[in-house]
ZAGURO-756757 format. One line per 4 residues: number of its first residue (from 0); their letters; for each residue x negated, y negated, z negated of C-alpha. Coordinates in Angstrom, 1 decimal, padded with zeros to 4 digits. Layout:
<recs>
NUM = a = X/Y/Z | ...;
</recs>
This chain:
<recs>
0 = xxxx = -041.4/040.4/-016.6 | -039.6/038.3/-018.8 | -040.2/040.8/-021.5 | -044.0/040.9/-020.9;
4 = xxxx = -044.1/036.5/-021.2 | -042.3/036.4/-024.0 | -044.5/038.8/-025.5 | -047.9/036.6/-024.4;
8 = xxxx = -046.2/033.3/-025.8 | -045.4/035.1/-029.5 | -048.8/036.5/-029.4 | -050.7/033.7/-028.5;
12 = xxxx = -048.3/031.6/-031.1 | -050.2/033.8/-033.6 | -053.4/033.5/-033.3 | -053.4/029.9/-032.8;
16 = xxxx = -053.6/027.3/-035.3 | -051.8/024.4/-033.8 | -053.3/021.3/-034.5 | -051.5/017.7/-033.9;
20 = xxxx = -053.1/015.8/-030.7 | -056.1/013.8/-031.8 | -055.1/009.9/-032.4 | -057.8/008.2/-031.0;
24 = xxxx = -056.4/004.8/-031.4 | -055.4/005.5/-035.3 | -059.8/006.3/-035.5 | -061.5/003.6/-034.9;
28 = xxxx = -064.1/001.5/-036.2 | -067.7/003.0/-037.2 | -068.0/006.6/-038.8 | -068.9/006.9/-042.0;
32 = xxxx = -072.2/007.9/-043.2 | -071.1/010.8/-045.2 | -069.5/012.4/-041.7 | -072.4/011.9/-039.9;
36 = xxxx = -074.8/014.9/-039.8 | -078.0/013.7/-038.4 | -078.8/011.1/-041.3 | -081.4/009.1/-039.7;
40 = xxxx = -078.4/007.7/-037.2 | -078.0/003.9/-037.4 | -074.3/003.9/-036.5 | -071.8/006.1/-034.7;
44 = xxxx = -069.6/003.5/-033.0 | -065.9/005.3/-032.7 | -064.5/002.6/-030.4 | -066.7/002.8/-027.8;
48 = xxxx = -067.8/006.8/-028.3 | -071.8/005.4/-028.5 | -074.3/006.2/-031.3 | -077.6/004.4/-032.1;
52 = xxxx = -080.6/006.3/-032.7 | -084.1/005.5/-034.1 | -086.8/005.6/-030.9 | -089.8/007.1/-030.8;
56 = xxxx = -092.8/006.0/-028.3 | -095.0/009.0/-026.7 | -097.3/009.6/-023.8 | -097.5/011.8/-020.8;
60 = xxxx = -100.5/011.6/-018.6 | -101.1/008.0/-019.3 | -097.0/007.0/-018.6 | -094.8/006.0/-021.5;
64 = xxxx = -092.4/008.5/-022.5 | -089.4/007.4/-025.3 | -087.6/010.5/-027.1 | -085.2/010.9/-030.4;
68 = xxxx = -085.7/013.4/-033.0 | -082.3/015.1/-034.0 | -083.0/019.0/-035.5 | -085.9/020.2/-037.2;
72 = xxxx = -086.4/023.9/-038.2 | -087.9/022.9/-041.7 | -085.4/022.1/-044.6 | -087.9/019.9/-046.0;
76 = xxxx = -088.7/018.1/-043.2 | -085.1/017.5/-042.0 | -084.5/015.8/-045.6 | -087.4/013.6/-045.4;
80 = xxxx = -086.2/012.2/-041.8 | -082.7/012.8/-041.9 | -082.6/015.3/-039.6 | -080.0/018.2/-038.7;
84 = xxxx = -081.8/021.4/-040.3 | -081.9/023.7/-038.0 | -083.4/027.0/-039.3 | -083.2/029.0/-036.3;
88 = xxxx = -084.9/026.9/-034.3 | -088.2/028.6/-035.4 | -087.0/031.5/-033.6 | -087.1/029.7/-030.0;
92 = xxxx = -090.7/030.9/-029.1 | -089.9/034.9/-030.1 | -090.5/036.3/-026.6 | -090.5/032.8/-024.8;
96 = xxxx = -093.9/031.1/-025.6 | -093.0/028.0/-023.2 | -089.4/027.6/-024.5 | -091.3/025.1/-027.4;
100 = xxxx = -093.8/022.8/-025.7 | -096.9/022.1/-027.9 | -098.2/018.1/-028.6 | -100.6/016.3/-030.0;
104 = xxxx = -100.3/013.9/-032.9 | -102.5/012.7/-035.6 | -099.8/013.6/-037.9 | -098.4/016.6/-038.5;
108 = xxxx = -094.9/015.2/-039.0 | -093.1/014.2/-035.7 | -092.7/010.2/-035.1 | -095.3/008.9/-037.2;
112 = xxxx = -098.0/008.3/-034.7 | -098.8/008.7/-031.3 | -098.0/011.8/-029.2 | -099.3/013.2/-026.2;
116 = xxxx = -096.4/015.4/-024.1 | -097.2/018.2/-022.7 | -094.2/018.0/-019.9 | -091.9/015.2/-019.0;
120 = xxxx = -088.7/014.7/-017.5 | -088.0/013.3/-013.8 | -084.8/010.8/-013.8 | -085.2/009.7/-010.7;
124 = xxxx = -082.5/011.8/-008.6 | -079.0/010.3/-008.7 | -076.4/012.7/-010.3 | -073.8/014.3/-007.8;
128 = xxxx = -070.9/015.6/-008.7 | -067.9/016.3/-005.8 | -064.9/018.0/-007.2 | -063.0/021.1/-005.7;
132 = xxxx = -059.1/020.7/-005.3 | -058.8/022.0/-008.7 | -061.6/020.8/-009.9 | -064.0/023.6/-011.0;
136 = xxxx = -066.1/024.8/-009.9 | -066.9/021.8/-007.8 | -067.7/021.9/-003.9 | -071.4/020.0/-004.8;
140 = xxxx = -073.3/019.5/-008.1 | -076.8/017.9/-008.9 | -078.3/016.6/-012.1 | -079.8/013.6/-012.4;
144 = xxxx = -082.6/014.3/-014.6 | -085.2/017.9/-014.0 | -087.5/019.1/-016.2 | -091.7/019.2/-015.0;
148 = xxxx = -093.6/021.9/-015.8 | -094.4/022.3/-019.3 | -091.8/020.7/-020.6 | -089.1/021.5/-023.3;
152 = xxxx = -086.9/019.9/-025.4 | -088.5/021.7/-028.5 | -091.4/021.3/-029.5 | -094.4/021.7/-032.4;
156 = xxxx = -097.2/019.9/-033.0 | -100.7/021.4/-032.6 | -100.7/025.1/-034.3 | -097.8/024.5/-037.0;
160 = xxxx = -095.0/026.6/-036.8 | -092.1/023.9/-037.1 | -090.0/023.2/-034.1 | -088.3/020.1/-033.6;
164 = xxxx = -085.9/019.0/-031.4 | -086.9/016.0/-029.2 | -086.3/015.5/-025.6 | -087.4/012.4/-023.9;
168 = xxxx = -084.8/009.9/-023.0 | -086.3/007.5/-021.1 | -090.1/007.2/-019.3 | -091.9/004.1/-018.3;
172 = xxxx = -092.2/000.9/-020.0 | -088.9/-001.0/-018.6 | -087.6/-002.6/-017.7 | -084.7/000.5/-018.4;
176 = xxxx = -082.1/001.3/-016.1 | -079.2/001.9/-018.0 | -076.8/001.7/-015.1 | -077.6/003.8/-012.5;
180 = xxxx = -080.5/005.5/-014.7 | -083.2/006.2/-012.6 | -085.2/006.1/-015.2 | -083.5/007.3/-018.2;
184 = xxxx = -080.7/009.7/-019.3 | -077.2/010.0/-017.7 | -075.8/008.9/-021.4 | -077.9/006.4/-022.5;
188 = xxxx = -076.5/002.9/-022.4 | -079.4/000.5/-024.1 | -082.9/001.0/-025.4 | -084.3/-001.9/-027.5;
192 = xxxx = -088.2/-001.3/-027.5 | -088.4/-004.2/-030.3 | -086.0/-002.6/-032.4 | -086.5/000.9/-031.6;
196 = xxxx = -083.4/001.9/-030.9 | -081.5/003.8/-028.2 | -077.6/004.2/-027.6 | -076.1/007.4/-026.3;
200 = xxxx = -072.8/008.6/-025.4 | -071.5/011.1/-027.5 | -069.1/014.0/-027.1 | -065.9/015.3/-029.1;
204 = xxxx = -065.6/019.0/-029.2 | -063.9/021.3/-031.8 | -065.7/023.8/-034.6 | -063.4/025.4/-036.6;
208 = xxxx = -060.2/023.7/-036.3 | -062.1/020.3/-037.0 | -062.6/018.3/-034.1 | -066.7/016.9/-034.6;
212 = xxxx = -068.9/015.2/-032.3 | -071.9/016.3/-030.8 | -074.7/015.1/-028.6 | -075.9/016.4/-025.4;
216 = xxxx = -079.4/016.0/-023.7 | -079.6/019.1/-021.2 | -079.2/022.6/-019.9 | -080.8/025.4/-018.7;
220 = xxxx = -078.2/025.4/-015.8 | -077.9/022.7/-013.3 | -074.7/023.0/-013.2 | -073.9/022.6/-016.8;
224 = xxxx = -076.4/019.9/-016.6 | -074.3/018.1/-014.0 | -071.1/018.2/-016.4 | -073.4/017.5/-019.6;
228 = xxxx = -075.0/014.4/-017.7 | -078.0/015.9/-019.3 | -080.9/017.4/-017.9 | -081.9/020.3/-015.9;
232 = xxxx = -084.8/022.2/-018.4 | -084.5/026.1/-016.7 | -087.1/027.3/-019.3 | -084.2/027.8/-022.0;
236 = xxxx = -082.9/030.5/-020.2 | -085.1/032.3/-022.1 | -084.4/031.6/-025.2 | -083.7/034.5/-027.5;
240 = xxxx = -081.0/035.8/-027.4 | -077.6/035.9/-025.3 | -074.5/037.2/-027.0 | -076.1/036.7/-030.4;
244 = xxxx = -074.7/034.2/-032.5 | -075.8/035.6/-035.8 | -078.9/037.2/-035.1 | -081.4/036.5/-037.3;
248 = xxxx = -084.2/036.7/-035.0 | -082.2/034.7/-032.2 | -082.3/030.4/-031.4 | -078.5/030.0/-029.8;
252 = xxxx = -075.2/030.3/-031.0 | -072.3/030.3/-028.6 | -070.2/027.5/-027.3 | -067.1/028.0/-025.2;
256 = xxxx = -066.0/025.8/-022.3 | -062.6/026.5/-020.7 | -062.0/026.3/-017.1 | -058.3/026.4/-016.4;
260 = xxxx = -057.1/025.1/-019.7 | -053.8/022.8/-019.0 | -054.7/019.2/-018.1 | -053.4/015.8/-018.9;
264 = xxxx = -053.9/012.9/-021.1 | -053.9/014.5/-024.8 | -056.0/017.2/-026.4 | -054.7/019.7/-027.4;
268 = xxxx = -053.0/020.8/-025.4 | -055.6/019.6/-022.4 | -058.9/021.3/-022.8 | -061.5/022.8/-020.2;
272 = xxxx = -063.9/021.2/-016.7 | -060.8/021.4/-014.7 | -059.6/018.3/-017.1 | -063.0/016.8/-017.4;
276 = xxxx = -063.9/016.7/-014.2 | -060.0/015.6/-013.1 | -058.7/014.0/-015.8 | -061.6/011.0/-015.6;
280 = xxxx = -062.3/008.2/-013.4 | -065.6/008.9/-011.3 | -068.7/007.3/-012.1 | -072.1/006.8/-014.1;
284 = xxxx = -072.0/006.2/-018.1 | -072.5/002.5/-017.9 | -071.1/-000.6/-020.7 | -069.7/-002.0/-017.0;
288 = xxxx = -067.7/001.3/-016.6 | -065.3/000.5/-019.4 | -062.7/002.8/-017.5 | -064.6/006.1/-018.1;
292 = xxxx = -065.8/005.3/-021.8 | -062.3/004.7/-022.8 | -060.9/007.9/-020.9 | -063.8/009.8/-022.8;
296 = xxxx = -062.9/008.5/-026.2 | -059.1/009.4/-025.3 | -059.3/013.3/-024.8 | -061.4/013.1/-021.9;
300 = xxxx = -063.9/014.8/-022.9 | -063.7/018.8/-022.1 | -063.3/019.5/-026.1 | -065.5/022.6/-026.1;
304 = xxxx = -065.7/024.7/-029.6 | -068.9/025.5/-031.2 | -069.1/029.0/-033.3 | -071.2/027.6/-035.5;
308 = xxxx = -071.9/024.2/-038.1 | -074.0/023.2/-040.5 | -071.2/021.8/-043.0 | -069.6/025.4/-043.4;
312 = xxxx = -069.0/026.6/-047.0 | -070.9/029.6/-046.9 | -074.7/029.4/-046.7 | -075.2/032.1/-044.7;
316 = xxxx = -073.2/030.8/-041.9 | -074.5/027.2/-042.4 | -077.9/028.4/-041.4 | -077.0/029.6/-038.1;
320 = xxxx = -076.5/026.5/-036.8 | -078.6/025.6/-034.0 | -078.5/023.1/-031.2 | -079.0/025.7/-028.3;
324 = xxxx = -075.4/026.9/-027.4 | -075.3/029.6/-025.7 | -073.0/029.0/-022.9 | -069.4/031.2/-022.5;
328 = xxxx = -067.2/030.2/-019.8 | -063.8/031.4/-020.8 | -061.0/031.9/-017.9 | -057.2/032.5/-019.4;
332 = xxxx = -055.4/035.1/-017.0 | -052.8/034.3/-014.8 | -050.3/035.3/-017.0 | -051.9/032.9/-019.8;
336 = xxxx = -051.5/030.2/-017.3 | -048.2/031.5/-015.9 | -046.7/030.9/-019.1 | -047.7/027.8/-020.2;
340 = xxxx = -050.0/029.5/-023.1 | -053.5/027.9/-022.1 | -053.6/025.3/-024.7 | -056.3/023.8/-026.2;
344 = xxxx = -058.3/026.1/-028.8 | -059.9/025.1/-032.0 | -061.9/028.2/-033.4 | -064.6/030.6/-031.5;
348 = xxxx = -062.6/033.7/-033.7 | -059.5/032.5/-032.1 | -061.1/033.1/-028.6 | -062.5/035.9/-029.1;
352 = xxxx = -059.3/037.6/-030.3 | -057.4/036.1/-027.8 | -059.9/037.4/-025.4 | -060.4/041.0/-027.0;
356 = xxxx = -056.5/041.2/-025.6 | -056.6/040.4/-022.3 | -056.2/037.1/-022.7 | -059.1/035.8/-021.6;
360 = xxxx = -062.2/036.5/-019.8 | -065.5/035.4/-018.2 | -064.7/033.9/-014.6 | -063.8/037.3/-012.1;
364 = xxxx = -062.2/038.9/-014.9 | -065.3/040.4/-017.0 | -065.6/040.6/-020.8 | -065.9/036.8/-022.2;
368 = xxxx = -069.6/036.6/-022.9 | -072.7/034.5/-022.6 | -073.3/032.9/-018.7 | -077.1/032.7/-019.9;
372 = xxxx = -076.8/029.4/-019.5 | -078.3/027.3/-023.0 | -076.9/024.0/-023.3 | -078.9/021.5/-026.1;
376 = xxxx = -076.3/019.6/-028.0 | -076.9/018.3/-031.3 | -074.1/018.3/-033.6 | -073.9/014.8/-034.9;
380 = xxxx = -070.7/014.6/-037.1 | -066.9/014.8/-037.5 | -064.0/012.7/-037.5 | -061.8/013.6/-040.3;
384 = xxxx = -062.7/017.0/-042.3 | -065.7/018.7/-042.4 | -065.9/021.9/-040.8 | -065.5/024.6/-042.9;
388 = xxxx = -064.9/028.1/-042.6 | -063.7/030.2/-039.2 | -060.1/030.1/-039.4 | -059.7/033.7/-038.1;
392 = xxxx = -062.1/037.2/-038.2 | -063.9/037.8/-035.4 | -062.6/041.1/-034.0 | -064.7/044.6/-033.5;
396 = xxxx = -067.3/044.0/-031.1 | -066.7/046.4/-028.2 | -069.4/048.5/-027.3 | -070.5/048.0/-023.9;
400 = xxxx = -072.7/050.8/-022.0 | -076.1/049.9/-021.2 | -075.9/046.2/-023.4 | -079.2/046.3/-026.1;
404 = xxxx = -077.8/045.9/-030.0 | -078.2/042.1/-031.0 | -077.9/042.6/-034.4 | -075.4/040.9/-036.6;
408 = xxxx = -071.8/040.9/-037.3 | -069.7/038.4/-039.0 | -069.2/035.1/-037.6 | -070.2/035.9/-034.2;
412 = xxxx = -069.5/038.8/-032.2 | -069.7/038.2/-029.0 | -067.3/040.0/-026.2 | -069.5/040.9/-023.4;
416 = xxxx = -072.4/040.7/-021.0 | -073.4/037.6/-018.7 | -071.8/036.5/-015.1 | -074.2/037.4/-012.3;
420 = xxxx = -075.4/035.1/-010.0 | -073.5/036.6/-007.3 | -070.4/036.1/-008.5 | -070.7/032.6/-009.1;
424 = xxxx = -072.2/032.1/-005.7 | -069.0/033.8/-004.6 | -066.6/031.1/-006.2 | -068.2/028.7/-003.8;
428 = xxxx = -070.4/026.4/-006.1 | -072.9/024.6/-004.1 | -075.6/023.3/-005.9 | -077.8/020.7/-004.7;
432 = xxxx = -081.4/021.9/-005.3 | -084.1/019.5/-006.1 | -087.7/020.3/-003.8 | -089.5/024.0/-004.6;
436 = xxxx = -086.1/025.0/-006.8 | -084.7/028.0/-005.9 | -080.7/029.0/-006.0 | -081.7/031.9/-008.8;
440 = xxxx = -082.9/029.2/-011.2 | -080.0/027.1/-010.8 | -076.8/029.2/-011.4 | -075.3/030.6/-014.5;
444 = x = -078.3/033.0/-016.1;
</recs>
């Protein structure tokens, strides 16, 4: 036995590249505009982990609606508005139809005049989260913000084919709660109608050995919505395609979220929802809750890792960024845990070698692969160095009886198939369920 942990420590030794922990309290001050990503950002405050972002006014059946702008599946269009380009998000309709909601406007670039939603958001229930003894998954979960019919995050203006990212943040014409937020999203802490502005708490995460920030605005799971403090939109389910990073017909590119990483004050080696959700003091994203914003800007945060980023050297794999992650929920194995070798990652490649030995899988011991769960997260900079490269190869993608081919190669190749509902069910998540919901559209895929 000692034989066997001494083997997992040197192996995991190898494929990782350790990184120092992340001194918070060495970065502080605003970013700088050359490491922000979304241009059109008015500031991306490092001390208090909240960016400002240019508001847009819009309509729903007579009712105010306010949203942001932060990806655009045009080149030309994200350099005129200082925008994320997001090629692949032209894909998102390619066997969804509803996945991209269509508005009117009389113009056909986004933001410039009026525009008449075809779905809004409800803000009104109050997030719930109760944790489990360990955390995740936790005994009780609702979002605070669902999705009405016909809406999206994405959508296109009248017949044009570019799709733009732009959920709605807020509805109604104030005044704003930005406390409890019953009327606006879980991470927005002011709107300034005069100004046109709207602050929102940002994430840190990991790409590539480079930790970056990213905002968040919903999921496709209520669950993940819960633990985004985003909203509940179950359309993007369907997005195209699951376990597809690279394919060129798809809209997602993985993210992975660790469950049982180790916990504790520093990242890495803390990392995963157990230290999330346990790690931080309870409560709602508020200016008052001065506790929980300075436990997020200090490692708090669940430091996911994206597979792909829109700085990387190679163009190829620049343009497969996208803002719809498609959602992997990695478990190490008992022996990973057993001997102390579930520290934080930095690289998707790293997982997935890690997990094409044993080390890790999907939650009841499957292949690591996509929960079907899409996650909308904007990347909005980094902190240090851009991302560049995957640190590691991606090992041979295993072939798996019965799974369609997805294409691709290279960056992404993804290890498996998606968790049923079932087993999920069976790991005792209990999911409030907001009126004429149903369980099936609430858990993982």
């Amino acid at each position: 036995m000692r034989a066997l942990h001494s083997g997992l420590i040197a192996l995991v030794l190898a494929l990782t590249i350790t990184l120092p922990a992340f001194a918070h309290d060495e970065i502080s001050g605003e970013l700088s505009r050359d490491k922000i990503t979304i241009k059109s950002v008015k500031r991306v405050d490092l001390n208090s982990g909240i960016a400002t972002l240019p508001l847009h006014k819009g309509s729903y059946k007579g009712t105010s609606v306010w949203y942001v702008i932060t990806d655009v599946s045009d080149e030309g269009v994200a350099r005129e508005l200082g925008l994320n380009f997001a090629p692949r998000l032209a894909n998102a309709t390619n066997g969804c139809p509803p996945c991209v909601q269509t508005v009117k406007s009389g113009d056909s670039i986004l933001g410039r005049a009026d525009v008449e939603f075809a779905g809004s958001v409800d803000f009104t229930p109050k997030r719930i989260l109760v944790p489990s003894e360990t955390g995740f998954p936790p005994l009780k979960a609702q979002p605070g913000s669902v999705a009405g019919p016909g809406y999206s995050d994405l959508i296109s203006i009248g017949d044009s084919t570019v799709v733009y990212n732009a959920p709605i943040i807020a509805v109604g014409d104030g005044p704003f709660d930005v406390t409890t937020h019953n009327n606006t999203l879980d991470r927005v802490t002011a709107i300034d109608t005069e100004k046109m502005t709207v602050d929102l708490q940002f994430i840190r995460a990991l790409a590539h050995g480079k930790e970056i920030h990213y905002l968040t605005f919903g999921s496709s799971s209520a669950l993940s919505a819960v633990l985004e403090r985003g909203t509940f939109v179950p359309v993007g389910s369907n997005l195209p395609f699951a376990n597809a990073s690279d394919h060129p017909e798809g809209a997602r590119s993985a993210i992975f979220t660790f469950t049982n990483g180790k916990r504790g004050p520093v990242v890495p080696p803390a990392q995963g929802l157990m230290h999330v959700i346990l790690d931080n003091p309870p409560g709602d994203i508020n200016l008052e809750n001065t506790e929980l914003l300075e436990s997020l800007r200090n490692d708090g945060d669940a430091h996911n890792v994206l597979d792909s980023f829109p700085t990387l050297d190679e163009p190829r794999l620049a343009r497969l960024y996208t803002p719809l992650w498609d959602l992997h929920i990695a478990v190490w194995s008992p022996d990973a845990v057993a001997t102390g070798v579930n520290v934080g990652q930095t690289d998707a490649n790293q997982i997935r070698q890690l997990a094409a030995r044993g080390l890790i899988t999907s939650p009841g011991g499957g292949l690591l692969g996509s929960s079907n769960a899409v996650v909308n997260c904007p990347v909005l900079g980094f902190e240090d160095e851009s991302p560049s490269a995957p640190l590691v190869a991606a090992p041979p993608k295993p072939v798996i009886p019965g799974m369609p081919s997805t294409g691709g190669g290279g960056l992404a190749e993804d290890q498996g198939i998606g968790l049923p509902i079932s087993l999920l069910l069976a790991l005792g998540l209990a999911v409030a369920l907001p009126v004429g919901l149903s369980v099936r559209r609430h858990a993982f895929g």
